[in-house]
C-alpha atoms as a printed R data frame, in Angstrom:
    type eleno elety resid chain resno       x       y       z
1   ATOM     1    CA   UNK     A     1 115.506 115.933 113.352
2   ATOM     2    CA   UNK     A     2 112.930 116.488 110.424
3   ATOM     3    CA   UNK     A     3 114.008 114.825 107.129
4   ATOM     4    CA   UNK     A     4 111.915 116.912 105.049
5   ATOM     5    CA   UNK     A     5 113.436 116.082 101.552
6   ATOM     6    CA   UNK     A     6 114.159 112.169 102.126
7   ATOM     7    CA   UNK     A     7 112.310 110.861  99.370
8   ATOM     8    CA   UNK     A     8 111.141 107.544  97.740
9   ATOM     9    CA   UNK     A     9 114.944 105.788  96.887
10  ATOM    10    CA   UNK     A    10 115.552 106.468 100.781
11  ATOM    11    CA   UNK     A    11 112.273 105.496 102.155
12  ATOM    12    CA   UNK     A    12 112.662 102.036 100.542
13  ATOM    13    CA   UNK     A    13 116.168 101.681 102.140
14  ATOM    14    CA   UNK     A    14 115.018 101.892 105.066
15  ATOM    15    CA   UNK     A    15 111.841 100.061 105.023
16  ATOM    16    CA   UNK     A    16 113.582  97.423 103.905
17  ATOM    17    CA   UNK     A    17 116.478  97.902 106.718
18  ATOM    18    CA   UNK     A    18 114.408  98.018 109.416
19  ATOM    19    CA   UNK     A    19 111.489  95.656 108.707
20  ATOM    20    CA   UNK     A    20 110.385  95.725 112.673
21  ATOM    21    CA   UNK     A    21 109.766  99.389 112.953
22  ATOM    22    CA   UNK     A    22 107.361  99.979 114.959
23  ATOM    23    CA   UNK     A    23 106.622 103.980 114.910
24  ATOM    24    CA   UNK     A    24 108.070 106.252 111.706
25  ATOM    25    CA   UNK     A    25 107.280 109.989 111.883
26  ATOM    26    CA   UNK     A    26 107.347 110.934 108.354
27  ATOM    27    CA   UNK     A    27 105.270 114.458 108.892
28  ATOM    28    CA   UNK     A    28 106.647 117.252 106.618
29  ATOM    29    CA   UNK     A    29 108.151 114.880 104.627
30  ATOM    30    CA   UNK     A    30 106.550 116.117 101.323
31  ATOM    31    CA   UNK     A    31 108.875 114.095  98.990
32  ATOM    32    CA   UNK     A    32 107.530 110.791  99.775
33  ATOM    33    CA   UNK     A    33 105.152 109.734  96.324
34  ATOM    34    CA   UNK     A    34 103.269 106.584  96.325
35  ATOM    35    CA   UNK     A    35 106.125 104.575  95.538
36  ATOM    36    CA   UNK     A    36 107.391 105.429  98.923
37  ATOM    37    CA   UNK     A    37 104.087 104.832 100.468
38  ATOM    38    CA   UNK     A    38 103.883 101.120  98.615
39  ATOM    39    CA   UNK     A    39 107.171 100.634 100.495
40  ATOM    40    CA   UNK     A    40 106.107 101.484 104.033
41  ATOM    41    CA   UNK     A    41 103.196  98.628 103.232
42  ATOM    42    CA   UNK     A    42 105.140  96.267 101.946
43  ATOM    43    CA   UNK     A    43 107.862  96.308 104.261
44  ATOM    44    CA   UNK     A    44 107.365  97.495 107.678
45  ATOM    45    CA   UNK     A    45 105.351  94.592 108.526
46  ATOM    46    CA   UNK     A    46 105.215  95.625 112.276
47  ATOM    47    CA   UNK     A    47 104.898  99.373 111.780
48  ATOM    48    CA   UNK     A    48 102.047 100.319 114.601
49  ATOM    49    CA   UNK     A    49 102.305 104.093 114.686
50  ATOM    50    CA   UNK     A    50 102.754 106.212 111.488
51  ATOM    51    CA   UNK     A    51 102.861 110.184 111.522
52  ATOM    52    CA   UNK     A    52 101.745 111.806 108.130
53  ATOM    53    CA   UNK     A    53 100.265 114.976 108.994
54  ATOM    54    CA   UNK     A    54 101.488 118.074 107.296
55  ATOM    55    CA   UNK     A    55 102.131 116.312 104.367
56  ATOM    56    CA   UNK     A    56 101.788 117.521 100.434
57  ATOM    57    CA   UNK     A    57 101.402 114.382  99.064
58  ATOM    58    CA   UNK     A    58  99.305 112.051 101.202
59  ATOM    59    CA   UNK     A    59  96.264 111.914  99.050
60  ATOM    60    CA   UNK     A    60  94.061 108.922  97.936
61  ATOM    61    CA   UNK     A    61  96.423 106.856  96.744
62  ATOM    62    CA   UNK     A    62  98.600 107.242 100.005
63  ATOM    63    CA   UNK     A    63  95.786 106.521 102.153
64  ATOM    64    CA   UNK     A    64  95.035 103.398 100.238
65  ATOM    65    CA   UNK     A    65  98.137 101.844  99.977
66  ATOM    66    CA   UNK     A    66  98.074 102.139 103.519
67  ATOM    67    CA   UNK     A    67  94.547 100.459 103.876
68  ATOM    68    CA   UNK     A    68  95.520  97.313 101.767
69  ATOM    69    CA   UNK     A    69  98.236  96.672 104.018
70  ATOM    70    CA   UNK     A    70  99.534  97.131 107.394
71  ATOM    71    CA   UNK     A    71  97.758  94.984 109.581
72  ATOM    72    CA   UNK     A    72 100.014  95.948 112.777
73  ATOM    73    CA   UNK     A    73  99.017  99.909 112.378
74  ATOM    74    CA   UNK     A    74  97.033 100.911 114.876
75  ATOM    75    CA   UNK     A    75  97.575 105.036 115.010
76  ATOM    76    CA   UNK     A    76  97.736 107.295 111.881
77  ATOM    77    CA   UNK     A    77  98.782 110.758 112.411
78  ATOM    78    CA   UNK     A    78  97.014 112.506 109.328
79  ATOM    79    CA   UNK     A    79  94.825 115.612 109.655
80  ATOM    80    CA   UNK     A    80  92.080 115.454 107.739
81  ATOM    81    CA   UNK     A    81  90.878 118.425 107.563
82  ATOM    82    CA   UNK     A    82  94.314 119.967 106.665
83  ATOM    83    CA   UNK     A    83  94.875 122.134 103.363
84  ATOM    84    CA   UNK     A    84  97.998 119.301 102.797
85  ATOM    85    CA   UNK     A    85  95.642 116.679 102.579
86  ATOM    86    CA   UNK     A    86  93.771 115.795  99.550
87  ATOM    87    CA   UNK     A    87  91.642 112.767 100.504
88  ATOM    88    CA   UNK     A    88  88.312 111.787  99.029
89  ATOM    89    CA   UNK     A    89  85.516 111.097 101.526
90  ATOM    90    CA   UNK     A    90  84.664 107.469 100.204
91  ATOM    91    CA   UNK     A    91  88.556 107.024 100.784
92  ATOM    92    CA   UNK     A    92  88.752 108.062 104.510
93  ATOM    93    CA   UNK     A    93  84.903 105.625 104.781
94  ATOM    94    CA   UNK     A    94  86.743 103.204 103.129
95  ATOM    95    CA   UNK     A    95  89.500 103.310 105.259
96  ATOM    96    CA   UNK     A    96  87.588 103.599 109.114
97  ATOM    97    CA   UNK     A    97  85.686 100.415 107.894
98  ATOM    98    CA   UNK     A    98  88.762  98.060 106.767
99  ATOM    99    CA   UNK     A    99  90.816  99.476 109.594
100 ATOM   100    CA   UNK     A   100  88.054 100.205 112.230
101 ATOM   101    CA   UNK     A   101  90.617  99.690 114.860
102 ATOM   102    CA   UNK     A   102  93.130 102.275 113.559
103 ATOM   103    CA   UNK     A   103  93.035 105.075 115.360
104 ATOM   104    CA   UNK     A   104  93.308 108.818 113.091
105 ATOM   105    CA   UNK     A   105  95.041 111.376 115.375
106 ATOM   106    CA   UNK     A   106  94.878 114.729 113.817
């Protein structure tokens, strides 16, 4: 089931409901902002696999909210060379050397 219009109120909810999850597929899900993002890092403290291909708003900010936190995530699903994704190069360098041991699927 996609959830394509959950949003940032929602995300929260469940990031803080289910602090141990360990995989969220959240591709598609375009109405996730950075507030939504800052919840995923501050709350799923055991999230290992995160899908966010496909996705409007995954752009530097996402992608660094991410990096400063997370230290369970080991696979992002992100394309980077998608027309959804608006990512700086220094931001993806940035990212593969604070997280060399995440893995970006595309």
């Amino acid at each position: 089931m996609f959830l394509r219009s959950i949003g940032d109120e929602s995300i929260l909810e469940i990031a803080k409901g289910y602090p141990f999850l360990g995989e969220w597929d959240l591709a598609f899900c375009h109405e996730v902002k950075l507030p939504g993002w800052r919840s995923i890092k501050r709350y799923c403290t055991n999230l290992e696999i995160l899908h966010a291909s496909h996705h409007w708003n995954f752009g530097n900010c996402r992608l660094e909210a991410l990096r400063n936190g997370r230290k369970m995530l080991m696979v992002l699903y992100w394309s980077r060379d998608s027309h959804f994704a608006t990512v700086s190069g220094n931001t993806i360098k940035l990212f593969e050397t604070e997280k060399h041991r995440v893995q970006i699927q595309g």
